[in-house]
TISE-610923 format. One record per residue (C-alpha): residue number from 1; residue in three letters; x negated, y negated, z. Coordinates in nm, 3 decimals. Example, Ala and Ser with C-alpha at 12.3 -4.5 7.8 and 13.67 -1.06 7.14 Angstrom:
2
1;Ala;-1.230;0.450;0.780 $
2;Ser;-1.367;0.106;0.714 $
***
This chain:
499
1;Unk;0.000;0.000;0.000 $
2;Unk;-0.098;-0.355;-0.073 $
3;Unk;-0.067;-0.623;0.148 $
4;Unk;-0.177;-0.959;0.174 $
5;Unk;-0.024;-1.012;-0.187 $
6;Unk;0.325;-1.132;-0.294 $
7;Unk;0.497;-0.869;-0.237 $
8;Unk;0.631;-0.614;-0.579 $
9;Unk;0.984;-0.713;-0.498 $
10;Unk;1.239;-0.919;-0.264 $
11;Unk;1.578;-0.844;-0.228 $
12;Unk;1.757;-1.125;-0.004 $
13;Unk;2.092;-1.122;0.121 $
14;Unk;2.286;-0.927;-0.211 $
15;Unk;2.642;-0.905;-0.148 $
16;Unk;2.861;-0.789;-0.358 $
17;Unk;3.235;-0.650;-0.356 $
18;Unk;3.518;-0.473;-0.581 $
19;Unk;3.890;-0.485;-0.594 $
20;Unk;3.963;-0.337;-0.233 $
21;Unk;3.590;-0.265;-0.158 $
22;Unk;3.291;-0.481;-0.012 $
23;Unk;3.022;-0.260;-0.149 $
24;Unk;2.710;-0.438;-0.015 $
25;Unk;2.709;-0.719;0.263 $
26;Unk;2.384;-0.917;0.291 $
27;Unk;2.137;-0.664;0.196 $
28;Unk;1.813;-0.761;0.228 $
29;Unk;1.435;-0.536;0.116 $
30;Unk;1.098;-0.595;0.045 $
31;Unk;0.864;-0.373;-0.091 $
32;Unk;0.494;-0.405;-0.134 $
33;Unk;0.259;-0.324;-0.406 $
34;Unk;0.157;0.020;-0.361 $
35;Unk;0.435;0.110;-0.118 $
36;Unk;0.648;0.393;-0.158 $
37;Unk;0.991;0.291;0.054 $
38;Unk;1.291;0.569;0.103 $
39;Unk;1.630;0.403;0.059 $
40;Unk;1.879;0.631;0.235 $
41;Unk;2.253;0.579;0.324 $
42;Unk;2.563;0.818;0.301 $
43;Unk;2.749;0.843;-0.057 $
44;Unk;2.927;0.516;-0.001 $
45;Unk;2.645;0.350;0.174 $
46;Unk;2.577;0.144;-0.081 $
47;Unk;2.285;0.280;-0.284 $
48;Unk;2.389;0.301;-0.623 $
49;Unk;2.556;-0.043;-0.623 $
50;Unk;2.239;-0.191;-0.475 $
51;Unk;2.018;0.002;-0.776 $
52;Unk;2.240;-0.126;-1.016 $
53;Unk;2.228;-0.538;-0.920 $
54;Unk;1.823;-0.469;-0.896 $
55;Unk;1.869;-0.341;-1.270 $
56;Unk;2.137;-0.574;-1.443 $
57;Unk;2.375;-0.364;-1.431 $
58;Unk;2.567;-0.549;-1.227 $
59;Unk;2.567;-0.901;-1.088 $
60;Unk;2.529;-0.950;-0.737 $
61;Unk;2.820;-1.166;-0.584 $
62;Unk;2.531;-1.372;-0.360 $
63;Unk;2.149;-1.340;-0.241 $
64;Unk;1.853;-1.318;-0.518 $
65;Unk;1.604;-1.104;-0.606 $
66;Unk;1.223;-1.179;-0.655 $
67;Unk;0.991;-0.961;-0.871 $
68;Unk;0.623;-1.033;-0.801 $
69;Unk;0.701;-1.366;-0.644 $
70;Unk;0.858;-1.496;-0.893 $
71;Unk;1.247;-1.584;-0.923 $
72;Unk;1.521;-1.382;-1.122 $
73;Unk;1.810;-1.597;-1.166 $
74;Unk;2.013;-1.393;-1.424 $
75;Unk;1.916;-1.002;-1.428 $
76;Unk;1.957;-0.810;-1.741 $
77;Unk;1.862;-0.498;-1.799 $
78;Unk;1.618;-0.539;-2.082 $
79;Unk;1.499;-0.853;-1.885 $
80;Unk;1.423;-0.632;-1.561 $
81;Unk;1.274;-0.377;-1.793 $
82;Unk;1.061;-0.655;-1.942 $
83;Unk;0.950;-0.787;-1.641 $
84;Unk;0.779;-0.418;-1.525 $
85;Unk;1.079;-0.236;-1.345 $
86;Unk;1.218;0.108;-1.468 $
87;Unk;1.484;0.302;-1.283 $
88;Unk;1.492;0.652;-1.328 $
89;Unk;1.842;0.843;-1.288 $
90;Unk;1.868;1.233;-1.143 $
91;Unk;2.083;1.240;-1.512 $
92;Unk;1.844;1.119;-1.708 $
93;Unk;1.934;0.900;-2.005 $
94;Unk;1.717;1.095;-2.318 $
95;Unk;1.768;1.167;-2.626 $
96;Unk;1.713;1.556;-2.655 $
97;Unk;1.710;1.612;-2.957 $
98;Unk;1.403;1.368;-3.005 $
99;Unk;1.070;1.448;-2.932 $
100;Unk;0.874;1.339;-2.627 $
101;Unk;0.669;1.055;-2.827 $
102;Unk;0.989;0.960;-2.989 $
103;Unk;1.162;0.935;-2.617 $
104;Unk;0.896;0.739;-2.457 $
105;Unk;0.902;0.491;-2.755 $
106;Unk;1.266;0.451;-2.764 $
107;Unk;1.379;0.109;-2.898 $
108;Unk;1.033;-0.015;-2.904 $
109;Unk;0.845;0.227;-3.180 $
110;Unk;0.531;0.082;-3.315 $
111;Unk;0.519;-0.048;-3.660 $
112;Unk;0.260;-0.049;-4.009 $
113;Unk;0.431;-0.339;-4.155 $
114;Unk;0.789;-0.189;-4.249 $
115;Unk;0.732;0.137;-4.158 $
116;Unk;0.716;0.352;-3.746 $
117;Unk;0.313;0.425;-3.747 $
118;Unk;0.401;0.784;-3.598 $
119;Unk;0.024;0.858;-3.507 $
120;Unk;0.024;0.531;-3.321 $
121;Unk;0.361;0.680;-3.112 $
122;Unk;0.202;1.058;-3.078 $
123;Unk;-0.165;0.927;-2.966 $
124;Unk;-0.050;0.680;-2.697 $
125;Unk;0.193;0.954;-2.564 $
126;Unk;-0.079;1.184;-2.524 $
127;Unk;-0.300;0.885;-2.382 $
128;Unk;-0.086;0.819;-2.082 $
129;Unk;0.015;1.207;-2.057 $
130;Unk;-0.323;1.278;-2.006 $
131;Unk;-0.377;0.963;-1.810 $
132;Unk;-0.146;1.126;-1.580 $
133;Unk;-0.224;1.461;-1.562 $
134;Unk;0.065;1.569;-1.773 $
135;Unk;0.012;1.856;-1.977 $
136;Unk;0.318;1.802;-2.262 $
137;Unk;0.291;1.790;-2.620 $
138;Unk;0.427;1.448;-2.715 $
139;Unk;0.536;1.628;-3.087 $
140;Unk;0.760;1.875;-2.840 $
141;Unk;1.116;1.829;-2.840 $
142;Unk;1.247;1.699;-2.485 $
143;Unk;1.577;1.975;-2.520 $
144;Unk;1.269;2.248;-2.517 $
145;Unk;1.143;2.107;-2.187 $
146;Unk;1.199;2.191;-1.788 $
147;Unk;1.374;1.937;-1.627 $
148;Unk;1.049;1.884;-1.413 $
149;Unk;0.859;1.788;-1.772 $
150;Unk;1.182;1.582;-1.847 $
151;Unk;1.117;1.386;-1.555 $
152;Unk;0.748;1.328;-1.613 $
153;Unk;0.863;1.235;-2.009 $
154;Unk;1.046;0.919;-1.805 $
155;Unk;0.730;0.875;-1.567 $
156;Unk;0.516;0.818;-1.848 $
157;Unk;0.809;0.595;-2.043 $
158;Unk;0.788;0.361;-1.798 $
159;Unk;0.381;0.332;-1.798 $
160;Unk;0.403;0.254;-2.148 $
161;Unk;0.642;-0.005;-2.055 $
162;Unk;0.393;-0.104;-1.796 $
163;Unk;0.640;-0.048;-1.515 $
164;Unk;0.513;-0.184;-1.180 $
165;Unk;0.836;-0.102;-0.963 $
166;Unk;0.973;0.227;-1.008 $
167;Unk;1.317;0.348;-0.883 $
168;Unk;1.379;0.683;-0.870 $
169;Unk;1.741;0.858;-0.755 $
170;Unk;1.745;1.177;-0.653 $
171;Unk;1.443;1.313;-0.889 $
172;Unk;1.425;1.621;-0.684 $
173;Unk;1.821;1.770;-0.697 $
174;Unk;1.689;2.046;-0.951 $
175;Unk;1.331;2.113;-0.927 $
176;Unk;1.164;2.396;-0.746 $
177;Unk;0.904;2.315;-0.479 $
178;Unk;0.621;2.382;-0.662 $
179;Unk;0.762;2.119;-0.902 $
180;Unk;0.835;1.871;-0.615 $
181;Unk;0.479;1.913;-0.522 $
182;Unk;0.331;1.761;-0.841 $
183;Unk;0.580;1.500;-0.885 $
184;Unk;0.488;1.422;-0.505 $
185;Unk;0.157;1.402;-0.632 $
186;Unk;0.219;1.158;-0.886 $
187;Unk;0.414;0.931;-0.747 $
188;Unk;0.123;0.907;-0.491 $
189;Unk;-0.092;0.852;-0.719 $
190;Unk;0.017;0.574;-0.934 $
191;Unk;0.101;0.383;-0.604 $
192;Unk;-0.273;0.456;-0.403 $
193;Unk;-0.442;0.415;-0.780 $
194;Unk;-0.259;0.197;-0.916 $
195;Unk;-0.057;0.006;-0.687 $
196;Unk;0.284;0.094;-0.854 $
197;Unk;0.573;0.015;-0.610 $
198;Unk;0.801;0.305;-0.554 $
199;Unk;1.190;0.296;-0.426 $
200;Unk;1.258;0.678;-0.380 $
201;Unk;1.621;0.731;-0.333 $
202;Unk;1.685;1.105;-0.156 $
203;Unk;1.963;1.281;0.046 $
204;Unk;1.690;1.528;0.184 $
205;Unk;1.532;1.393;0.424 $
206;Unk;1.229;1.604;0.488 $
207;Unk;1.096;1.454;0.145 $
208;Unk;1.165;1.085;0.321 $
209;Unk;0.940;1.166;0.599 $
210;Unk;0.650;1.358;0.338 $
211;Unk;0.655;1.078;0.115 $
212;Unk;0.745;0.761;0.221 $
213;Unk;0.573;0.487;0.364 $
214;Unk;0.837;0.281;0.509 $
215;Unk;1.250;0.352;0.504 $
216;Unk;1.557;0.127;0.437 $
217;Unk;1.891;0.269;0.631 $
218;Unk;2.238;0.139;0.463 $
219;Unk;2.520;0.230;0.638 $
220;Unk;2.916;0.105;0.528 $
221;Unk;2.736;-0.183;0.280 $
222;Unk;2.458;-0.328;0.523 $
223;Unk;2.076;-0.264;0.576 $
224;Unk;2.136;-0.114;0.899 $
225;Unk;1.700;-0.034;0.955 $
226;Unk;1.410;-0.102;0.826 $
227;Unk;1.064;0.030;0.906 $
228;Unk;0.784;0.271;0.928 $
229;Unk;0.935;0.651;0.840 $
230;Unk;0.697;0.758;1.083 $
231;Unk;0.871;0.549;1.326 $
232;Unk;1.180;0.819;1.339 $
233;Unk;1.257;1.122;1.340 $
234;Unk;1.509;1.327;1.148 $
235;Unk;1.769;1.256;1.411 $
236;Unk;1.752;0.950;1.460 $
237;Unk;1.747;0.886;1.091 $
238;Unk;2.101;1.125;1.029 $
239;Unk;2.174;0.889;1.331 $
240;Unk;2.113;0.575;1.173 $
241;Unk;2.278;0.704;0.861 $
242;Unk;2.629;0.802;0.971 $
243;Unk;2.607;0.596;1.320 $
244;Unk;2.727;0.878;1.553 $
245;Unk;2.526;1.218;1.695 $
246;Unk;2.568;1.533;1.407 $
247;Unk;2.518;1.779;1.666 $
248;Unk;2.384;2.112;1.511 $
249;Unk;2.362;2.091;1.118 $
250;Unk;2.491;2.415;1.072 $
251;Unk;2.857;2.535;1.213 $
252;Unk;2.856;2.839;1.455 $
253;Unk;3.075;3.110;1.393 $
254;Unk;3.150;3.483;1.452 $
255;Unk;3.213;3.629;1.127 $
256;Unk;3.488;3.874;1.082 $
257;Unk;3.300;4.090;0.847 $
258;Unk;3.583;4.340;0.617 $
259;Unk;3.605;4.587;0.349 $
260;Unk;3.381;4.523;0.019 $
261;Unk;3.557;4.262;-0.240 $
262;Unk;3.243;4.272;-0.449 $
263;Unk;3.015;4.496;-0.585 $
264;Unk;2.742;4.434;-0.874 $
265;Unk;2.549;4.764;-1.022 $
266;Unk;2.245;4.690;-1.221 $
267;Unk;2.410;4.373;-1.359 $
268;Unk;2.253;4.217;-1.640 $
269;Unk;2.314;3.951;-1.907 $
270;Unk;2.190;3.887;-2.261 $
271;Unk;1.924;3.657;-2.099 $
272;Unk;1.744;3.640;-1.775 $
273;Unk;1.937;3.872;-1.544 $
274;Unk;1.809;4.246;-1.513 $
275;Unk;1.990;4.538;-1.271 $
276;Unk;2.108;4.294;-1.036 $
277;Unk;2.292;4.500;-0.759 $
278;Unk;2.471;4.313;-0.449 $
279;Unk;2.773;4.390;-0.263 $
280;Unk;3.019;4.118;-0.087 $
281;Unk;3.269;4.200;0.220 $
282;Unk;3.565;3.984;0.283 $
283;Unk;3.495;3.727;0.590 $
284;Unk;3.118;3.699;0.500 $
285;Unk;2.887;3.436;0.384 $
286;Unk;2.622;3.560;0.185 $
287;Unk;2.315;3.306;0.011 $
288;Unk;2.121;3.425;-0.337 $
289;Unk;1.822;3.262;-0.296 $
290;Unk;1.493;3.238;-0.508 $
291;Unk;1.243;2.990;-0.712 $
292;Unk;1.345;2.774;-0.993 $
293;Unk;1.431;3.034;-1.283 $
294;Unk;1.494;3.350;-1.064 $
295;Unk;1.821;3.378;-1.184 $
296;Unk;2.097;3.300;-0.938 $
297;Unk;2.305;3.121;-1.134 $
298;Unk;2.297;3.390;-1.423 $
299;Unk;2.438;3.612;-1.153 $
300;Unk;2.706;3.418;-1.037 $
301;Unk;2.817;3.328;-1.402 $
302;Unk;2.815;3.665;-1.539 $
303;Unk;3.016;3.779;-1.252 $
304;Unk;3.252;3.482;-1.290 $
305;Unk;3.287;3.577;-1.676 $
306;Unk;3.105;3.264;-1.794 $
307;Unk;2.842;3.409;-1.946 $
308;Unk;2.804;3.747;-2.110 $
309;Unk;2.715;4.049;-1.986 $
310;Unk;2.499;4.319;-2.108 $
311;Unk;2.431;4.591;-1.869 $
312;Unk;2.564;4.731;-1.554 $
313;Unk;2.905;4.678;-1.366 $
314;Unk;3.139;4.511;-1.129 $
315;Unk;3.424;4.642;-0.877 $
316;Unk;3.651;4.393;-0.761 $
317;Unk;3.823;4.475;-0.403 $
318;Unk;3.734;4.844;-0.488 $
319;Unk;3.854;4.861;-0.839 $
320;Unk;3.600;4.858;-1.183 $
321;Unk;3.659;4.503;-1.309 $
322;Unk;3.574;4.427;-1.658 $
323;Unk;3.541;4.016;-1.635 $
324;Unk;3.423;3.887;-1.972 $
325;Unk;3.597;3.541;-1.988 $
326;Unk;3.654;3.269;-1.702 $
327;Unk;4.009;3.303;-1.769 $
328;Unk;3.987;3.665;-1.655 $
329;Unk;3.766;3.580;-1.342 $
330;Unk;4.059;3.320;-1.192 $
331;Unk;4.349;3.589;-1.282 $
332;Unk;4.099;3.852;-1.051 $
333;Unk;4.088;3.624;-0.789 $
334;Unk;3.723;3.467;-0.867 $
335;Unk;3.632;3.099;-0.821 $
336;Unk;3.307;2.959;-0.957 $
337;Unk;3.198;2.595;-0.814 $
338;Unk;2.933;2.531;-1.078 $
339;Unk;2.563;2.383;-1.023 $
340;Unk;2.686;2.057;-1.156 $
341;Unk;2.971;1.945;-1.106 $
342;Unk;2.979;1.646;-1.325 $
343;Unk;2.896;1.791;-1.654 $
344;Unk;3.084;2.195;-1.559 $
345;Unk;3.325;2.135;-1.338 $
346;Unk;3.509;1.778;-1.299 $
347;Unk;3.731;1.588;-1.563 $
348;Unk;3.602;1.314;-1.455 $
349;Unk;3.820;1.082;-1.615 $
350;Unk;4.128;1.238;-1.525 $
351;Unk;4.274;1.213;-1.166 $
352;Unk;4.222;1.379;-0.875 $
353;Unk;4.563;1.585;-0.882 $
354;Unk;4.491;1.664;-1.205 $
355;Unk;4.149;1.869;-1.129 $
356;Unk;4.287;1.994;-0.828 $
357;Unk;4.543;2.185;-1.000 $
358;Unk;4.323;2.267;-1.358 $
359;Unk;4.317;2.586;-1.312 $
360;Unk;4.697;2.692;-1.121 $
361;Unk;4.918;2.556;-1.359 $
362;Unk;5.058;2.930;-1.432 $
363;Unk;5.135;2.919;-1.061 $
364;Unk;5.313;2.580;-1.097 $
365;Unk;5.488;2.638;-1.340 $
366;Unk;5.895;2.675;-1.393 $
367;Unk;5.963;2.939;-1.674 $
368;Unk;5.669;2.808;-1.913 $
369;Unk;5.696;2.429;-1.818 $
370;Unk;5.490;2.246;-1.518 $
371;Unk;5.686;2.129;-1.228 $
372;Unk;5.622;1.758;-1.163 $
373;Unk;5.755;1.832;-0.782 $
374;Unk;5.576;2.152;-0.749 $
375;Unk;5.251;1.987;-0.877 $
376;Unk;5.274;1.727;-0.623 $
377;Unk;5.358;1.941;-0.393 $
378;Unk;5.017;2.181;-0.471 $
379;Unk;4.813;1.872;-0.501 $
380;Unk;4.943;1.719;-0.140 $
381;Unk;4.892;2.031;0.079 $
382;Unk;4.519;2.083;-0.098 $
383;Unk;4.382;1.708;-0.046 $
384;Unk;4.522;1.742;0.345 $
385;Unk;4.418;2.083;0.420 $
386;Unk;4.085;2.014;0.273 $
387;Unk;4.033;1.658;0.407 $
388;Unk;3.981;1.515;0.061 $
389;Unk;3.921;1.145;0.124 $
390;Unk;4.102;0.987;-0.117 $
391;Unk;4.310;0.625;-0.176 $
392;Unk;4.579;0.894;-0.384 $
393;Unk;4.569;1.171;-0.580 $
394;Unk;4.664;0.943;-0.895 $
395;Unk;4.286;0.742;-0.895 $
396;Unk;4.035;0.932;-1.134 $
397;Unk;3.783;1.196;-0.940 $
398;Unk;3.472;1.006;-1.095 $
399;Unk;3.550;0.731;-0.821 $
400;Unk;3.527;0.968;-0.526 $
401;Unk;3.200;1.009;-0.333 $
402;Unk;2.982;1.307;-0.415 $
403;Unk;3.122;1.507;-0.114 $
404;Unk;3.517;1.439;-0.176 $
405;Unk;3.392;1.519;-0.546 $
406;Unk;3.319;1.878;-0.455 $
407;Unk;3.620;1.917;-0.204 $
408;Unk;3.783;1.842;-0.518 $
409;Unk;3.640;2.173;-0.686 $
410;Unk;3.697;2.375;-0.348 $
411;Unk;4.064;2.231;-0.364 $
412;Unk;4.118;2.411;-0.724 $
413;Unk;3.941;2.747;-0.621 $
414;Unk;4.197;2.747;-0.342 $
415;Unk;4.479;2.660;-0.511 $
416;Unk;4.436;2.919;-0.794 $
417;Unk;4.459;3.173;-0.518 $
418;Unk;4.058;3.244;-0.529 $
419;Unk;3.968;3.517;-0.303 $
420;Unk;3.608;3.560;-0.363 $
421;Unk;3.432;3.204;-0.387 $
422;Unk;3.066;3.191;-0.607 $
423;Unk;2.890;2.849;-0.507 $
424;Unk;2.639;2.699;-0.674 $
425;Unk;2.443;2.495;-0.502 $
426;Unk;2.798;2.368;-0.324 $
427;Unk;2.558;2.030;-0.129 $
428;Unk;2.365;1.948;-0.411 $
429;Unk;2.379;1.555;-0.464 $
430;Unk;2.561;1.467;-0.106 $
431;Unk;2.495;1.330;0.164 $
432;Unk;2.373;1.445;0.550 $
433;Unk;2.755;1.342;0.646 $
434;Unk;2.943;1.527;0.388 $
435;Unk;2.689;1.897;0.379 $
436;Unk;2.788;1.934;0.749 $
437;Unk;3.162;1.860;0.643 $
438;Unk;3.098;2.057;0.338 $
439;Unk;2.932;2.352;0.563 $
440;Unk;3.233;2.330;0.763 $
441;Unk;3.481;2.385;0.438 $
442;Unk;3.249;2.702;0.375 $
443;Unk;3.327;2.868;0.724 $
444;Unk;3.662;2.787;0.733 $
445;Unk;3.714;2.952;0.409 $
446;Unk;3.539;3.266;0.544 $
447;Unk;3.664;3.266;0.881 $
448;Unk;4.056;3.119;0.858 $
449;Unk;4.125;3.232;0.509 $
450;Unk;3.948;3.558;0.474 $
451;Unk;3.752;3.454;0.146 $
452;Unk;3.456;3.613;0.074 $
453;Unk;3.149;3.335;0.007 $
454;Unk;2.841;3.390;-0.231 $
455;Unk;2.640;3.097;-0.254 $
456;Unk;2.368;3.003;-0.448 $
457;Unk;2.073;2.734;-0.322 $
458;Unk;1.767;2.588;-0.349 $
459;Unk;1.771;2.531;0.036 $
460;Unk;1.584;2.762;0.229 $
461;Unk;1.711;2.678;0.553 $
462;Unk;2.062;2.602;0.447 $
463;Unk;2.061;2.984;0.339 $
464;Unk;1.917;3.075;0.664 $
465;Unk;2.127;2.878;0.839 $
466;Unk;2.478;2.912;0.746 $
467;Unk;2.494;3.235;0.543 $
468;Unk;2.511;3.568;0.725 $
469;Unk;2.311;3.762;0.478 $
470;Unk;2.096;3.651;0.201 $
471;Unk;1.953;3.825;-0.141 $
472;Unk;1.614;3.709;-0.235 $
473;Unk;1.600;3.715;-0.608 $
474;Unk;1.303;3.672;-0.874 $
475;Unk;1.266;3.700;-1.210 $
476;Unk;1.592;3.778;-1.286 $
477;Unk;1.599;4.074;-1.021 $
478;Unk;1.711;4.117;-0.675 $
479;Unk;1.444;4.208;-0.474 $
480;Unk;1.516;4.215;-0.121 $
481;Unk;1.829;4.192;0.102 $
482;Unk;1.776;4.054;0.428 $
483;Unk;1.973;3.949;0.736 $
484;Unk;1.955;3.578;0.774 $
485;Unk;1.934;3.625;1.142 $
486;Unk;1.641;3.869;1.102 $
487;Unk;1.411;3.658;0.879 $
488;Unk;1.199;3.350;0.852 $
489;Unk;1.147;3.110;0.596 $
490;Unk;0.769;3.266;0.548 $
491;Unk;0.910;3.592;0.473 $
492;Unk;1.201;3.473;0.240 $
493;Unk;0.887;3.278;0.050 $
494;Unk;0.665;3.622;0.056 $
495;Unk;0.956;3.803;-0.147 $
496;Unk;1.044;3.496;-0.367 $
497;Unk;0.701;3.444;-0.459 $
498;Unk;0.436;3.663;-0.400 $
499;Unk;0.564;4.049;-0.372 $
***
């Protein structure tokens, strides 16, 4: 970090509101050149509303912002870009079918007269890829990539654009830790080296404590802390964040553990998945976990019907079950709440009642035609008995927070008459407020409603700690089952990883 110099940015006293809403009340942040500062807050807080006025994307309602001492009266976002920010989004804005030199060039490609000079493009990709350490071939196309080299592709964008302040939101949601490691890396990097400043926006919080210098707190529009992350604690930061005690992070419960509802035998698919064999009893909670690629999802589709399957078989609640379309999964009593829930799950313009009920409208229906009244009806009793927070049921889901977002998806497993739930990655993207109320849903699924859970995540210890068995898979393969009360973290690794 820098100091003793104007400081990379100055955020003083932004305000801003919406019909109904005052979304940010005199916010005020500085960060230094060099510094890498957490910005952390409940979906809600604030965050993305405060990104956006630093951007252009919106205008701030009062307060100013300063970029390397110097005044911006009237944000835009090419201005902001021009002037050495770059924000990069956890859905990154590329063109895929473009290749890396091509995306890192966008809108600005260098010229021969009238013509692109393409070697120009391809050499200074490959000077600031190897500049940084990155080892992508700026003639590749970005669809071909990892989303880990996808994210570097925007890293290096913005040091072609000479960014100075760098935003990023949520760049670790879907990267495996050996990928957070080197993206760690860089980002520490370019600000020890090279004195970039760094806003790193995160909902986990152990990456706020290994990276971060310093850490802003907003809480219900307002900069609620600011100072050293060493300073606190995880506690006291969920503390901070949501202004009252969580108590334990994960619910307890005594499972009521019943006959099998699920059974896999050597389940494969035309792909990644090889002899995957599992078996699910009503009541439980059980986690697949495993590094980036290892094939959990694969599983959970193919069982779901969403993707096809090649080898091996399935008994539903005792019964061979031949699931080879989605359709066929919700009439067998299967619910899939996809890995993102944005782009394979939500309508996200339509309303809330309307995704609720998506995939029930057989069960809704009068003689062929949908029930207004019975719709309501379905729609009420799911958004209450689920605690969806929402103004009604008529407002379009993409407004809802994150959390109320998935309750959402829960809300249409439940109302389909699911019996045997497959989550992916069910807290991906929300907050430390709305996992525990999300963890909550989970067990009170299992427990009150006798659904079977199988749950997919990246989370080590949200496996370990809310699931009451867990299958460690890799490479496509499940290798070990293990009792989540039995284990550690170092041996769930050992099987992931190394065996």
């Amino acid at each position: 970090m820098t100091t003793g110099q104007t400081p990379a940015l100055r955020l003083q006293e932004i305000s801003k509101s919406f019909p109904g809403v005052q979304a940010l009340s005199d916010v005020s942040l500085t960060v230094e050149r060099g510094e890498i500062r957490a910005l952390v807050g409940e979906n809600g807080a604030g965050k993305s509303t405060l990104i956006k006025i630093l951007s252009g994307a919106y205008i701030a309602d009062a307060g100013h912002i300063e970029l390397f001492g110097e005044a911006v009266a009237h944000p835009t976002p090419a201005g902001m870009i021009a002037k050495g920010l770059a924000v990069i989004y956890q859905e990154l804005a590329q063109a895929p079918h473009l290749t890396v030199a091509e995306n890192i060039f966008l809108g600005q490609l260098p010229r021969r007269g009238l013509r692109i000079d393409w070697a120009t493009a391809r050499a200074e990709s490959r000077r600031v890829m190897d500049r940084l350490g990155f080892d992508i071939d700026p003639a590749a196309r970005v669809q071909d990539l990892s989303v880990a080299k996808r994210q570097m592709v925007e890293i290096a964008k913005a040091m072609v654009r000479d960014a100075r302040i760098i935003v990023l939101d949520e760049p670790s949601a879907v990267l495996a830790q050996a990928e957070i490691d080197q993206l760690f890396a860089i980002v520490r990097q370019l600000a020890r080296e090279h004195g970039v400043a760094f806003v790193y926006i995160s909902h986990r919080l152990g990456e706020v404590f290994a990276l971060s210098d310093t850490v802003t707190v907003l809480r219900d529009g307002k900069a609620v802390h600011d100072g050293r992350s060493a300073d606190l604690d995880p506690r006291a930061l969920i503390r901070l964040m949501v202004g009252r005690e969580m108590g334990d992070v994960y619910p307890r419960r005594t499972p009521r553990i019943g006959e099998v509802v699920l059974q896999t035998d050597r389940l494969s698919d035309r792909d990644l998945l090889r002899d995957a064999s599992i078996t699910l009893r009503k009541g439980e909670i059980v986690g697949l976990f495993g590094l980036s690629g290892a094939g959990r999802s694969e599983l959970l589709r193919t069982v779901f019907g969403a993707a096809s399957r090649s080898g091996g078989g399935v008994q539903l609640f005792g019964a061979p079950a031949d699931v080879r379309t989605p359709r066929q999964g919700i009439a067998s009593g299967l619910g899939l709440l996809p890995e993102d829930r944005k782009t394979q799950g939500l309508f996200l313009i339509q309303s809330v009642g309307f995704n609720i009920v998506a995939a029930s409208l057989r069960r809704i229906a009068l003689r062929g035609f949908i029930s207004p009244e019975r719709e309501r009806a379905a729609v009420n009793e799911q958004i209450q008995q689920l605690r969806v927070k929402t103004p009604s049921a008529e407002v379009q889901v993409q407004g809802l927070s994150g959390g109320n977002q998935q309750k959402c998806l829960f809300a249409r497993q439940v109302a389909a008459g699911c019996r045997v739930l497959l989550a992916d990655e069910p807290t991906r993207g929300v907050d430390v407020g709305a996992k525990r109320e999300i963890y909550d849903l989970l067990v009170e699924l299992a427990s009150t409603r006798d659904l079977a859970v199988l749950m997919a995540s990246s989370e080590l210890p949200e496996v370990l700690g809310l699931c009451d068995r867990l299958y460690v898979m890799r490479e496509g393969r499940v290798v070990k089952e293990l009792g989540a009360r039995q284990t550690s973290e170092e041996e769930v690794m050992s099987y992931a990883a190394l065996h």
